[in-house]
SELO-470585 format. One record per residue (C-alpha): residue number from 1; z negated, y, x. Coordinates in nm, 2 decimals. Layout:
<nodes>
{NUM, {Z, Y, X}}
...
</nodes>
This chain:
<nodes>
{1, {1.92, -1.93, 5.12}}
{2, {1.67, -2.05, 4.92}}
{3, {1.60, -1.84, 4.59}}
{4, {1.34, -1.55, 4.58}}
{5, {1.11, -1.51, 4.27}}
{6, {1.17, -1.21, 4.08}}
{7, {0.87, -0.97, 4.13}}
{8, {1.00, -0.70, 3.88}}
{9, {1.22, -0.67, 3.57}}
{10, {1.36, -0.39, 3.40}}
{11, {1.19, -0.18, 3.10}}
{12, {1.50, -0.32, 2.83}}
{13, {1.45, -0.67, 2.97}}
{14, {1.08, -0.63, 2.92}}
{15, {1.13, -0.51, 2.57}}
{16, {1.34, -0.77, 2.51}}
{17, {1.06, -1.04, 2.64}}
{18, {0.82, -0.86, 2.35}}
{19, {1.08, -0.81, 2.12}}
{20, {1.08, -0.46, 2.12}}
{21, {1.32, -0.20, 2.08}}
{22, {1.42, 0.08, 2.36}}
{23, {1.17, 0.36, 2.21}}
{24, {0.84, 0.10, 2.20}}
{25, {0.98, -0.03, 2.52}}
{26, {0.95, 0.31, 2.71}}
{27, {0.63, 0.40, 2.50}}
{28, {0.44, 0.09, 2.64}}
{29, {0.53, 0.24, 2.99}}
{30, {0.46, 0.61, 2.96}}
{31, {0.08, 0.47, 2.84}}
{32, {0.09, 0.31, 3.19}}
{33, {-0.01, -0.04, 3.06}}
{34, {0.08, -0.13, 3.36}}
{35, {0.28, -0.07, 3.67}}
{36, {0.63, 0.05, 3.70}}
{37, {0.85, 0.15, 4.00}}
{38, {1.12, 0.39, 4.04}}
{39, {1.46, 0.29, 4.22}}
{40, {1.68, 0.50, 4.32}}
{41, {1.70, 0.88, 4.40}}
{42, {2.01, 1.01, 4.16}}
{43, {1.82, 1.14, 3.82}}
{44, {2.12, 0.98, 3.65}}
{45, {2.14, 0.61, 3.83}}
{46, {1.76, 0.56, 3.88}}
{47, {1.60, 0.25, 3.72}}
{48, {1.26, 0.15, 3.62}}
{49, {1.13, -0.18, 3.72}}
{50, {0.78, -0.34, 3.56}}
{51, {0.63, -0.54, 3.80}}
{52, {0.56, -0.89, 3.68}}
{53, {0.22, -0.93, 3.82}}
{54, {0.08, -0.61, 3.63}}
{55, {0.24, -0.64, 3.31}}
{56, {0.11, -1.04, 3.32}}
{57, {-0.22, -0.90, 3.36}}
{58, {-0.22, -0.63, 3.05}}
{59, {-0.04, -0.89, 2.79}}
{60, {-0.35, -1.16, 2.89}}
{61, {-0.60, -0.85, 2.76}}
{62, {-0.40, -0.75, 2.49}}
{63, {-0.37, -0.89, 2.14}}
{64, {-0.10, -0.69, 1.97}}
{65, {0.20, -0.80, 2.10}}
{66, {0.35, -1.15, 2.14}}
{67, {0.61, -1.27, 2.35}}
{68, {0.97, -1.36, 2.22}}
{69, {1.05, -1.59, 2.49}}
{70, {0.80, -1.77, 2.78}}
{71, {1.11, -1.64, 3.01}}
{72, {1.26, -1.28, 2.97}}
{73, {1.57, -1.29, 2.85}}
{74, {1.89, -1.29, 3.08}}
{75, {2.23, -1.10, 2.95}}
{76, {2.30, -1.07, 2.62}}
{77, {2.15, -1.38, 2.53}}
{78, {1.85, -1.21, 2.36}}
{79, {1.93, -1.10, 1.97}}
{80, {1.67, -0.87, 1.81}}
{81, {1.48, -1.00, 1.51}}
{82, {1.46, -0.74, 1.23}}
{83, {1.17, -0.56, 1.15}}
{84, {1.01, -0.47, 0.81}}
{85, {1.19, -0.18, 0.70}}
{86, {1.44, -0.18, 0.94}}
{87, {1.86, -0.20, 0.88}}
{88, {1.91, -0.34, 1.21}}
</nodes>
């Protein structure tokens, strides 16, 4: 089977990408930056994808944030660089 390219990631993975926690993460997306689908139909198991193709297209007009990474982050391989005035 030969591999599929991923179309979608998920908002935390994105964040993660951007270096960004969960609340700027989810922010980006309710400004509809670009476009996100819904999966699922359970309010409590549902997930948010960002498609690749329309979040590649806002970042190339924007010039505020930077990627972490050329690749998104996999796992917990990712470890969050600390902000000004931040304890994490």
């Amino acid at each position: 089977m030969a591999d599929k390219e991923r179309t979608s990631i998920s908002v935390p993975e994105m964040g993660k990408w951007l270096g960004l926690g969960k609340t700027e993460s989810y922010w980006l997306v309710k400004k509809q930056y670009f476009k996100v689908v819904t999966v699922g139909v359970n309010p409590k198991t549902r997930k948010m994808r960002v498609l690749l193709d329309s979040f590649e297209k806002w970042y190339a007009g924007q010039t505020h944030y930077k990627k972490v990474t050329e690749e998104p982050p996999i796992g917990d391989t990712y470890h969050h660089k600390k902000r000004r005035g931040s304890d994490v």
